[in-house]
C-alpha positions as CSV (number, residue, x, y, z in Angstrom):
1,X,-2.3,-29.1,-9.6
2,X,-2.0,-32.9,-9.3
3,X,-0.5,-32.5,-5.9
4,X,-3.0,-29.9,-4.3
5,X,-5.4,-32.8,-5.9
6,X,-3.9,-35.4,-4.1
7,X,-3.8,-33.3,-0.9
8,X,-7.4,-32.6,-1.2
9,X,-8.3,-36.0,-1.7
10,X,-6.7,-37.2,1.4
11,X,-8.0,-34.7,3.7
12,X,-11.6,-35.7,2.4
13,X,-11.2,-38.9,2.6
14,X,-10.3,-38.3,6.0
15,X,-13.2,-36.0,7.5
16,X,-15.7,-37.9,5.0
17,X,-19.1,-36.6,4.9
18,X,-18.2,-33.1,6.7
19,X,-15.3,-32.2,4.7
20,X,-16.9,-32.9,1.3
21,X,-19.7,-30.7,2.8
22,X,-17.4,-27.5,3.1
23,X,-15.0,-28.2,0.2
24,X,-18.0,-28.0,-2.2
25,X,-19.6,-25.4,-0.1
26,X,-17.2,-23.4,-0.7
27,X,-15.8,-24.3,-4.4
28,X,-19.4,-23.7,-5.1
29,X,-19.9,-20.3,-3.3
30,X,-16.9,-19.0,-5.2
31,X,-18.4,-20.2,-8.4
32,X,-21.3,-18.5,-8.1
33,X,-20.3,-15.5,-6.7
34,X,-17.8,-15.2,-9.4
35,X,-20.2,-15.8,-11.9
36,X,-22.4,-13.4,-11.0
37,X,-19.5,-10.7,-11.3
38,X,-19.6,-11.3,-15.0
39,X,-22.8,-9.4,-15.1
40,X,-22.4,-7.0,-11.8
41,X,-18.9,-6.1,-12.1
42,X,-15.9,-5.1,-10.1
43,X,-14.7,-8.9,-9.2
44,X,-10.9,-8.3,-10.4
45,X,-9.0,-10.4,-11.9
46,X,-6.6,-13.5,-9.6
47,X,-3.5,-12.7,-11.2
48,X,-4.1,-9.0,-10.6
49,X,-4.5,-9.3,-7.7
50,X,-1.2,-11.3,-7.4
51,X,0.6,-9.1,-9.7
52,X,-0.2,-5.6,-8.1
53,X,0.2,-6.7,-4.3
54,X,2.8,-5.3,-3.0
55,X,3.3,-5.9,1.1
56,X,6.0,-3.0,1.1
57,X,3.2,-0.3,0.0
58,X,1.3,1.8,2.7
59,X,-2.2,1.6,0.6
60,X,-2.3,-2.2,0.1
61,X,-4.5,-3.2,-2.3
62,X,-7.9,-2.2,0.0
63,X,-7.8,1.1,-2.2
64,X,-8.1,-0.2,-5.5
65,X,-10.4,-3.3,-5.4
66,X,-12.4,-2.8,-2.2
67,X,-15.2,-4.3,-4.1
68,X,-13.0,-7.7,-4.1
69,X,-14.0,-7.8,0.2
70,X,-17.4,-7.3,-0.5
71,X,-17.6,-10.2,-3.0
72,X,-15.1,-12.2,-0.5
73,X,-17.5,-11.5,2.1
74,X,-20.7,-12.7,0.0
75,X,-18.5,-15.6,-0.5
76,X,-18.8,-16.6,3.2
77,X,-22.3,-16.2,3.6
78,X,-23.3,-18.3,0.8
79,X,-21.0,-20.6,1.8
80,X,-21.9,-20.6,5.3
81,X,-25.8,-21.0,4.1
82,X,-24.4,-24.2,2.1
83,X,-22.8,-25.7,5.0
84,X,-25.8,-25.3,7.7
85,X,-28.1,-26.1,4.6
């Protein structure tokens, strides 16, 4: 965690303003989004998502949490809407 810290750090200290501007755009879409899930549903869990993935598999995981693209999807607008905003 300290190194994807440290590697964040550097790339927004390099693109200054616009770079803090997506970062938290983004960190803060997910946040919300996920948030939200609490009380709509359907958002699976990360590590279930890691854990069942399996590249070898014809179905992929589009099957069983197709609900986890529309909440991806949602994602990117609000975090597009931050970013313009």
């Amino acid at each position: 965690m300290g190194t994807v810290g440290v590697a964040f750090g550097f790339i927004s200290w390099c693109t200054k303003v616009t770079g803090v501007i997506v970062y938290t755009s983004l960190i803060g879409s997910y946040l919300i989004v996920r948030a939200s899930a609490w009380y709509i549903g359907g958002f699976p869990n990360e590590w279930t998502l890691r854990n069942v993935y399996n590249p070898d598999t014809s179905r992929g995981i589009w099957s069983e949490y197709w609900k986890f693209y529309i909440y991806l999807v949602i994602i990117v607008i609000i975090a597009a809407i931050g970013i313009v905003i």
